[in-house]
N, C-alpha and C positions, 0 to 999 in steps of 0.2 A: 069362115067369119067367127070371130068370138061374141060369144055372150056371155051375160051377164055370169048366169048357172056354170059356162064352161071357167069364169075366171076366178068365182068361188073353188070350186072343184079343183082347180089348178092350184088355187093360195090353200087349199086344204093339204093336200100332197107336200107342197112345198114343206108348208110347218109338221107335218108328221115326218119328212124327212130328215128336217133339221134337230125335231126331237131324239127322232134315233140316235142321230150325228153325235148329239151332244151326251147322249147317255152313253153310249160308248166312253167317249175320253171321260167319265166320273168313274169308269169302271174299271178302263186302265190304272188310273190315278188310287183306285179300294187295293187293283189288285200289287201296283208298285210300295203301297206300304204296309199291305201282308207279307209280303216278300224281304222287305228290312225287317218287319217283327218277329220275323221265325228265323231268320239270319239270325238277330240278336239272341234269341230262346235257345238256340242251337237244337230245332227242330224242321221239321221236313216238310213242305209246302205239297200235298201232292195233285195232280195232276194239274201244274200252274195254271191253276185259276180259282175267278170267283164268281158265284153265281147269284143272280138278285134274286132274293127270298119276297121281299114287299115293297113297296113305295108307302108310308103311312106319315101320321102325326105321332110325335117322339118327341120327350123332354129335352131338354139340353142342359150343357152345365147348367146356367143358369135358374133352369126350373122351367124357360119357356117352351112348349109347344111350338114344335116347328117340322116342315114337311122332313122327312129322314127317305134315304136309300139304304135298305139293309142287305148284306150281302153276305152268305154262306160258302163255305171254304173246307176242305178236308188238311191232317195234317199228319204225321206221325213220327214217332221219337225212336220208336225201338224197330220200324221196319215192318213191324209184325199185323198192331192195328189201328184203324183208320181212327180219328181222334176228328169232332166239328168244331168249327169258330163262326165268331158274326161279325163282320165289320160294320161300323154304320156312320152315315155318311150326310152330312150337312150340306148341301151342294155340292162343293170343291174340297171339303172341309172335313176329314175325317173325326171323328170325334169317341170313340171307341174299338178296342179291341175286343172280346171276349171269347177265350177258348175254356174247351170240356176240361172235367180234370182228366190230366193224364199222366200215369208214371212218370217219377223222376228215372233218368238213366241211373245205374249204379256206375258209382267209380270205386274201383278197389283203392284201397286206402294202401299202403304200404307196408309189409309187417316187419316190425322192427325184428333187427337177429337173435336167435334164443342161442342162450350160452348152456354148453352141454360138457360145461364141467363140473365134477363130481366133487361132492364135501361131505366127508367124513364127520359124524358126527359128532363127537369125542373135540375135533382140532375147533367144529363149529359152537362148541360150548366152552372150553376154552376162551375162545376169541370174542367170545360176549360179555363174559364173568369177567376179563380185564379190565372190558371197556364199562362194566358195572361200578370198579371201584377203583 
């Protein structure tokens, strides 16, 4: 038979389940758009994922205080080391990226061809003096 106590206890469960439930899909939803932002940075997401740092009160654009999901993330560019970021999260509603600074990749530039012909200097002063006068 139920009572009272057992149907509190039941409807606590429920809602602590549901909590979970639902902070899971905001946390897929943090981790699917670290995932586009370092696509885009053409940087390395690693260990695909993100981990919740806090639950707090956080500004927003606006200036308003409002409850935030923060979530930390590792990344890397050159392979070699681990670089951290923070996404923060408005409900459903990302509202921030920030990562560490970290090296640019170098891209070698091209070098244009050296010309390895030789001028006499006699013909090289000649050919100045003409164009002097």
């Amino acid at each position: 038979m139920l009572t009272l106590g057992n149907i509190f206890v039941l409807m606590l469960l429920a809602t602590g389940a549901a909590w979970l439930w639902h902070n899971h899909g905001l946390r897929e939803r943090a981790l699917e758009r670290v995932k586009r932002h370092c696509a885009k940075l053409n940087i390395e997401l690693l260990d695909g994922n993100v981990a919740l740092k806090k639950i707090g009160i956080v500004k927003d654009a606006n200036g308003r205080r409002r409850l935030a999901r923060i979530y930390n993330f590792e990344f890397t560019v050159t392979g070699e080391a681990r670089h951290t970021g923070t996404i923060t999260q408005f409900g459903a509603h990302s509202a921030s990226i920030e990562l560490a600074p970290y090296p640019m990749p170098f891209e070698e530039q091209p070098t244009p061809p050296v010309s390895a012909e030789v001028i006499e200097l006699s013909q090289w002063r000649q050919d100045h003096n003409k164009s002097r006068h």
